[in-house]
N, C-alpha and C positions, 0 to 999 in steps of 0.2 A: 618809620620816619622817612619822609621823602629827603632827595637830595637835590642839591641844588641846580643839578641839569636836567629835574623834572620842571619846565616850566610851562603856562597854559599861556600863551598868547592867541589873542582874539584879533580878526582880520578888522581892516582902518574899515569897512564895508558894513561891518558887526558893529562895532563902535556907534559909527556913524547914524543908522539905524535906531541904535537905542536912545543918541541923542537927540533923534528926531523925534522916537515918541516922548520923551520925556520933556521935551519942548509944545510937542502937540498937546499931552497928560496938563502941562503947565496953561496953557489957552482954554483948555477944558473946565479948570479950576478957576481960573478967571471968569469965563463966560458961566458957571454953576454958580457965584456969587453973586450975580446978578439977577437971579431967579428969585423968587420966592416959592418955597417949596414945604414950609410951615416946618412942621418935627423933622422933617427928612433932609434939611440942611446939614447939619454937622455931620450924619452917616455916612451922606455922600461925599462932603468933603476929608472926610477921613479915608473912605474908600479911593479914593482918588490920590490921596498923601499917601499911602501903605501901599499901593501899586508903583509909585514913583519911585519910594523909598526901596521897594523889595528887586527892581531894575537895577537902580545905583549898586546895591551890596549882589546880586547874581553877576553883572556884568563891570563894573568898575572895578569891586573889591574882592573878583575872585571867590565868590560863595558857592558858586555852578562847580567849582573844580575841587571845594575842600572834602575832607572825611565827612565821614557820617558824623564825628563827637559835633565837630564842630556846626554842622548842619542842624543838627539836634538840640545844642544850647542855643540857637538862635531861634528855630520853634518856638521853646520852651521861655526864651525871654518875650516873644510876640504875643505867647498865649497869657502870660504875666501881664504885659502892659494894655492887653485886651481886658483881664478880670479887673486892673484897678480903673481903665476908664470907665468901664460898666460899672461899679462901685461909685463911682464920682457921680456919673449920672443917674445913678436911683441914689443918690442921695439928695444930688440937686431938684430932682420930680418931685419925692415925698416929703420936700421941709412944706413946714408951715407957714 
């Protein structure tokens, strides 16, 4: 168990940086909705959401600093929400 004078802080330089890509990540998702890209629409913009999102939780929420348990059930919840939107979408292709 760590203590509480184990703390990770990140330089305003680090910060800042990550705020810019996820600011830039965010104009990229705008400017990719404007495209037509046929099937290739949603993957990209999910790939685009899961990069922003996996930024916020490494650099915001301290993910880069925790144990392995914790690193591992977050894995383990992405690969989860990976199988049920794959489900979703072979279900939505093969209705009739």
């Amino acid at each position: 168990m760590r203590g509480d004078d184990d703390q990770h802080l990140l330089s305003y330089t680090t910060l800042a940086l990550v705020l810019g890509l996820l600011l830039l990540l965010t104009g990229v998702t705008i400017g990719v909705s404007y495209l037509d890209m046929g099937f290739f629409n949603v993957p990209i913009a999910l790939g685009i959401a899961c990069t922003k999102v996996t930024l916020v939780l490494l650099y915001f929420m301290h993910l880069k600093f925790e144990g392995r348990v914790i690193t591992l059930s977050f894995l383990c919840t992405i690969a989860f929400l990976a199988i049920m939107i794959g489900f979703t979408f072979w279900d939505v292709a093969f209705r009739r």
